[in-house]
C-alpha positions as CSV (number, residue, x, y, z in Angstrom):
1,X,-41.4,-49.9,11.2
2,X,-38.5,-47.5,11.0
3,X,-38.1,-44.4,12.4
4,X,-37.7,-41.1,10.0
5,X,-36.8,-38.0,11.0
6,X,-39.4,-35.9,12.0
7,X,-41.5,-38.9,13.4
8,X,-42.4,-38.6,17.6
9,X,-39.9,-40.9,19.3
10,X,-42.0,-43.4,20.7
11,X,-42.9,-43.5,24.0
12,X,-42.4,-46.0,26.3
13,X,-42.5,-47.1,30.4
14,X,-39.3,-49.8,31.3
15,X,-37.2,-50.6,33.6
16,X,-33.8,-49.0,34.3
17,X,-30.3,-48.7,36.8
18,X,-31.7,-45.3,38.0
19,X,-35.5,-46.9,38.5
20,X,-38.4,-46.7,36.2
21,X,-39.4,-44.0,33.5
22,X,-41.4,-43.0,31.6
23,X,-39.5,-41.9,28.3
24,X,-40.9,-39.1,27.6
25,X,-42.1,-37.6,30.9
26,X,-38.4,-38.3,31.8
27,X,-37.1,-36.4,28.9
28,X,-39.1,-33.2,30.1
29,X,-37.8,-29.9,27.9
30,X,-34.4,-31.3,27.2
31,X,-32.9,-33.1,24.2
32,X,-32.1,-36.5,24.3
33,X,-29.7,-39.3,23.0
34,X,-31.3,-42.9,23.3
35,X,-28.5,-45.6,22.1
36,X,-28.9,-49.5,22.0
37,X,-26.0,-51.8,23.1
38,X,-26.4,-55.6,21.4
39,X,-25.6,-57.2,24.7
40,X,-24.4,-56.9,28.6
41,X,-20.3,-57.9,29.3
42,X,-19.2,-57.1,25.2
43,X,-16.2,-55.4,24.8
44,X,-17.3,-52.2,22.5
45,X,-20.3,-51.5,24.7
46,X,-18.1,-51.4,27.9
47,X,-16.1,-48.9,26.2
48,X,-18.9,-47.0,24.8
49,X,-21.1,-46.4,27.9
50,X,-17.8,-45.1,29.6
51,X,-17.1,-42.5,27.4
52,X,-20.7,-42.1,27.3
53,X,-20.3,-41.4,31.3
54,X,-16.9,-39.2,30.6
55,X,-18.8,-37.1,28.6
56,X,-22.2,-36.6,30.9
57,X,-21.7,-33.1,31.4
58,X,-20.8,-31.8,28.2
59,X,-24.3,-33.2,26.9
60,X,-25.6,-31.6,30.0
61,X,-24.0,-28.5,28.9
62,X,-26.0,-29.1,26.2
63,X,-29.6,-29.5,27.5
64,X,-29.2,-33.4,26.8
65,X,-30.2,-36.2,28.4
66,X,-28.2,-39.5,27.8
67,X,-30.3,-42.8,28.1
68,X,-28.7,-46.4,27.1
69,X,-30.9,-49.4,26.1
70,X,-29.4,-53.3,26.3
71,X,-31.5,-56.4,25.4
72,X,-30.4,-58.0,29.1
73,X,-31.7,-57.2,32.2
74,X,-31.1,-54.7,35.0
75,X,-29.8,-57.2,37.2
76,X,-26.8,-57.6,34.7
77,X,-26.9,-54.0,33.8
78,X,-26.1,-53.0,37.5
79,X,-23.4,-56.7,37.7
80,X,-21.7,-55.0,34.7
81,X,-21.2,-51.8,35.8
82,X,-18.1,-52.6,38.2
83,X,-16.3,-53.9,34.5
84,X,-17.4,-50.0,33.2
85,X,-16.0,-48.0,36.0
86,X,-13.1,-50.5,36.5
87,X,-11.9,-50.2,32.9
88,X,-13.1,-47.5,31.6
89,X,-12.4,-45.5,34.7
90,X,-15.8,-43.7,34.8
91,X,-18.7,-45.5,36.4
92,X,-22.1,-45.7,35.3
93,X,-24.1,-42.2,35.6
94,X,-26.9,-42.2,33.3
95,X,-30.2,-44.9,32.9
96,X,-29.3,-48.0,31.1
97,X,-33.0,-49.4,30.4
98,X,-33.4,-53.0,30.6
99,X,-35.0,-55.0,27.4
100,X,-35.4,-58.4,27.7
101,X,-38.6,-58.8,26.3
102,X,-37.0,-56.4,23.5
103,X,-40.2,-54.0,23.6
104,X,-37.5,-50.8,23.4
105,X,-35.9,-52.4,20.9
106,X,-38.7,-53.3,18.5
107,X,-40.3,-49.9,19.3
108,X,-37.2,-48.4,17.6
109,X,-36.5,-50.9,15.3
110,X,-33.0,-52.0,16.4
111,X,-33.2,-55.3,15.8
112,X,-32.0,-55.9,11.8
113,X,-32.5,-59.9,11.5
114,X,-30.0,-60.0,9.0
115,X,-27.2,-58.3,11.1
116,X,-28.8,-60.8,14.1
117,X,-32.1,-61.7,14.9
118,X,-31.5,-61.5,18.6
119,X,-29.2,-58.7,19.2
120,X,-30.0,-55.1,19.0
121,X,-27.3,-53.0,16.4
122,X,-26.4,-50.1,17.4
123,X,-28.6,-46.9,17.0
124,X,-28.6,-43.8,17.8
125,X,-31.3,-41.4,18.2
126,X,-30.9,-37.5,18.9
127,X,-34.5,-36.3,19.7
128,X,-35.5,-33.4,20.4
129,X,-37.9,-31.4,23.1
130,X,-40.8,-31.4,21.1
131,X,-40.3,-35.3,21.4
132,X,-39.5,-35.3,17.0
133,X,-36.6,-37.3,16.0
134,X,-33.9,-35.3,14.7
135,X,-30.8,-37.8,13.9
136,X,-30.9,-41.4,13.3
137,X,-27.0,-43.6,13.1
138,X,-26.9,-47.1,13.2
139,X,-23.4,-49.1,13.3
140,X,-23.0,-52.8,13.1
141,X,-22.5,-54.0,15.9
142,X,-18.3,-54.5,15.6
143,X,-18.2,-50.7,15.6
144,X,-18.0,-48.4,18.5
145,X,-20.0,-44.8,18.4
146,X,-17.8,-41.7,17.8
147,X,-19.4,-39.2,20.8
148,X,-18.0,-36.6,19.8
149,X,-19.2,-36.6,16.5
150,X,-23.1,-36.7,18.7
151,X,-22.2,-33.5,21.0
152,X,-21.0,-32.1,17.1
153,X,-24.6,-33.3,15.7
154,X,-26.1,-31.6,18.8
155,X,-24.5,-28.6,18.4
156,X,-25.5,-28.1,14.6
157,X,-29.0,-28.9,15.1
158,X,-29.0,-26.5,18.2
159,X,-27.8,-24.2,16.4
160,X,-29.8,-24.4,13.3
161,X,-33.1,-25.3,15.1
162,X,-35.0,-21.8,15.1
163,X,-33.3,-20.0,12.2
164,X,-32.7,-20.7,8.6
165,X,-29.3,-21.7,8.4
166,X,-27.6,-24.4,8.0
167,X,-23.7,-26.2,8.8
168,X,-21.2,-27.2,6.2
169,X,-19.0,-30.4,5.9
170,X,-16.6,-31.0,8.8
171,X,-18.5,-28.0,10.8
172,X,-17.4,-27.3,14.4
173,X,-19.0,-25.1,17.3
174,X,-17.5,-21.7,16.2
175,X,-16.8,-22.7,12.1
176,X,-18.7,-20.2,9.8
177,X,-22.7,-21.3,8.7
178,X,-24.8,-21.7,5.9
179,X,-27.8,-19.5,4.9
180,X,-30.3,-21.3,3.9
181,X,-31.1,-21.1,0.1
182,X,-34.8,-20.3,1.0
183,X,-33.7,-16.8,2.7
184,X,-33.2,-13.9,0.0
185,X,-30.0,-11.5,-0.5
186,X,-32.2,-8.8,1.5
187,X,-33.5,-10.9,4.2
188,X,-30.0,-12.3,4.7
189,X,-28.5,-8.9,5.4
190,X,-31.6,-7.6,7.4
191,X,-31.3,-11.0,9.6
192,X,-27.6,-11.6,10.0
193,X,-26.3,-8.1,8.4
194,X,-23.4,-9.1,5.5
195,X,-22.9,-12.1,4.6
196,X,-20.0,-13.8,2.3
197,X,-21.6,-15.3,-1.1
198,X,-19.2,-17.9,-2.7
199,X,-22.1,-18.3,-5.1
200,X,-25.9,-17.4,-5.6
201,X,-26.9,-20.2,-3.3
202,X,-24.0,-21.1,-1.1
203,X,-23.6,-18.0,1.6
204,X,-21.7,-18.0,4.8
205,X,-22.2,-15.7,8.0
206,X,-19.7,-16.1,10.9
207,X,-21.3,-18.2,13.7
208,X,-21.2,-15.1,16.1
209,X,-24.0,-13.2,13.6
210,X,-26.5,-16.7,13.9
């Protein structure tokens, strides 16, 4: 079944480089980013999970937790490693879950038989601490992930995650926000104090009133 925003992320116990977990328990209060790689020793992967690892602490920064998932096992998850750090110049630093019964994968539906009815594409999940899914991505499996398009993702949803607001197109960290339509003229200005309207419903606040 696939998952929708909102749902729980399912929870699940595996196998991974840094020992086993328990998804959710492992989680804890902290946000999470749970991406599939179709298979050990492939070119985009090796690239993804390093700039993955380059980029540990900024999610960190960011109260998120970075967890990988391949179809192989852990066995060829710690071989390929050396090939990560080697090429990619940054080695390994977050769990890589091993799958090769594919129970991860079929819990998150990453296996699409007509892509390949072996081979995990790959998703993306951005979940949240209360466990709910908050962003789902899936890319064929040619395609490598644009990170810093997740820590942007992250950043919006942080942002906008207690308050009624909202981010425009192309938004950055720092880039004015939305108010959301469902917050009056007068609440608006109580909340955030003025605001800029462009129209009735589309109404911007610098990001240092959110």
């Amino acid at each position: 079944m696939a998952i929708r925003l909102g749902d729980t992320a399912p929870d699940f116990t595996a196998p991974t480089t840094e020992g086993e977990i328990s998804f959710h328990s492992w989680l804890g209060d902290s946000w999470g980013v749970l991406f599939s790689h179709p298979k050990d020793f492939t070119p985009v992967c090796t690239t993804e999970l390093g700039r993955a690892a380059a980029l540990k602490e900024a999610f960190a920064s960011r109260n998120t937790k970075i967890i990988g998932v391949s179809v192989d096992s852990v066995e060829d998850h710690h071989a390929w490693a050396g090939d990560i750090e080697r090429t990619q110049g940054h080695a390994l630093n977050f769990p890589l879950v091993g799958d090769p019964d594919r129970t991860v994968a079929t819990l998150y539906d990453m296996i699409h038989p007509n892509a390949d009815n072996t081979l995990t594409v790959r998703s993306v999940f951005v979940i949240a601490p209360d466990k709910t899914v908050k962003l789902t991505l899936t890319y064929p499996a040619s395609t490598g992930r644009n990170f810093d398009e997740l820590l942007r993702v992250i950043d919006s949803l942080q942002l906008t995650a207690h308050k009624q607001l909202a981010t425009p197109a192309d938004w950055k960290a720092g880039d004015d926000v939305i108010v959301a339509p469902s917050v009056s003229d007068d609440e608006a200005r109580e909340r955030f104090g003025d605001f800029t309207a462009h129209t009735s419903y589309l109404r911007t606040i610098p990001a240092s009133k959110a």
